[in-house]
Residue, then its C-alpha position, 0 to 999 in steps of 0.5 A: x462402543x462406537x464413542x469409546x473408539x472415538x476417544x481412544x483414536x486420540x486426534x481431535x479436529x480444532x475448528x479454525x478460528x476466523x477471529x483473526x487479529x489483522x494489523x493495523x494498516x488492514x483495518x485502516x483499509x478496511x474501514x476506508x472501503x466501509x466508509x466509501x460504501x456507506x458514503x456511497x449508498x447515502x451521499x451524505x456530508x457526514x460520510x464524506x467527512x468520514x471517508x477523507x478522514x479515512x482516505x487521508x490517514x491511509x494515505x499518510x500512513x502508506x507514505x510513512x511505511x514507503x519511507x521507511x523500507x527505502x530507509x531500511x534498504x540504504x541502511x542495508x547497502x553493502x560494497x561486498x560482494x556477499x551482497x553482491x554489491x549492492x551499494x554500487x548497484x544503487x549508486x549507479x541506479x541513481x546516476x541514471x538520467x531522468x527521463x523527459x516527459x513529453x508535453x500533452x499534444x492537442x489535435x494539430x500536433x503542437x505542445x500544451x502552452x498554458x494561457x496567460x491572462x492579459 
């Protein structure tokens, strides 16, 4: 009785599924943080190996995707104002001056001046 109104109620509960498909860029992370785990649990040259390689190829990759999206937005400057002119806005953004950063300061309050060997 009580299984026949189970069926007849119609609505069935799908588990959810936690065999999600990540994107390549988060399995690369991923396998950097598990590579850098293991490289710290056992200090051994072949883990090091493993985690630079890992690190290098993130690296790279996060550069390549930065450049892309800056490519994408210059692709998309516009000098109407449905996009509220957004070609204009980046041009002024980048006439700006660059700022000046300071030299290191040591305890006497001069600048760091480099060495020259003699």
């Amino acid at each position: 009785m009580m299984n026949q109104a189970v069926e007849q109620a119609g609505t069935t509960y799908q588990q959810p599924s936690f065999n999600r498909i990540f994107s390549a860029d988060i399995q690369r992370l991923v396998r950097k943080e598990k590579s850098k785990k293991e490289w710290q649990q056992h200090r051994s040259p072949q883990h090091k190996a493993r985690l630079r390689e890992c690190t290098t190829r993130l690296r790279n990759l996060l550069a390549f995707e930065k450049t892309a999206s800056f490519q994408t937005y210059l692709e998309n400057l516009d000098a109407t104002p449905e996009i509220n002119y957004s070609l204009w806005r980046a041009a002024r953004k980048l006439k700006r001056p660059v700022e000046f950063k300071s030299p290191l300061r040591n305890s006497s309050g001069v600048g760091h001046v480099a060495i020259v060997k003699r």
